[in-house]
Each structure stands twice: as C-alpha cells, then as structure tokens.
Phi, psi and omega in degrees: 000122170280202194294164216215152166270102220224155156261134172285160172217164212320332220235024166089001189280138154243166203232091163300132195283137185323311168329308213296301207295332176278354184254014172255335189066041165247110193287164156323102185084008161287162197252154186217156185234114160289121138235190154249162178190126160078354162110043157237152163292118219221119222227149192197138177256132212301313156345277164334305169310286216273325180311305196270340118340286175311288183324280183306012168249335175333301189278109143244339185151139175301105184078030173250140187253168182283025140281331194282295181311299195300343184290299162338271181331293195299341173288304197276010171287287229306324182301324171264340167314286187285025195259000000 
C-alpha cells in the first residue's frame, strides 16, 4: 500500500487505516513514537525502535555485545579522569 490520505479531527486524533496498522504489527491500544523530521511525520513502532537500536550497537567492536563497549567506554572514562 502506498501513501493514504487521513483526517485529523478537532482533538488532533487520526484514524490508521486497519491494513496500515496490521502491516505495522500494531494491535488494538497499541503504541506508535511520532516525530517530525524535515516537516514530515514519522510514525515508528516499538519493534522498529529496538530493530534499529540493535543495528546500530552491531558495529560496536567485533564479537562484542553492547554491555561489553559500554563497560569499555566507561573504563576508558574512568582512565583518563584519573590521569
């Protein structure tokens, strides 16, 4: 489905069309993270958030999980603090 036309109504609510919302994995009382970015709207699902969260800590360092970098990150804080 491309792009869909929607109403806003007095009280800022829009209505996602049910396709939209099931090709989204989004249930009944489910959550959407709104931004804007470039003066467009941007609708994002918690799903979405942590897939793309996960990608960007991938590259953190080879065979490493991101508790290991940040442990890193924070040794090599503590290490120039104390120089």
């Amino acid at each position: 489905m491309g792009a869909v036309t929607v109403k806003v109504d007095g009280s800022g609510r829009v209505v996602i069309p049910k396709d939209l919302r099931e090709q989204l994995g989004i249930p009944d009382g489910g959550e959407l993270q709104l931004s804007v970015r470039d003066g467009a709207l941007y609708g994002a699902t918690r799903l979405a958030g942590f897939l793309r969260l996960r990608s960007k800590l991938a590259g953190r360092g080879a065979g490493t999980g991101a508790v290991d970098a940040l442990l890193a990150e924070r040794r090599a804080e503590a290490g120039r603090e104390g120089a």
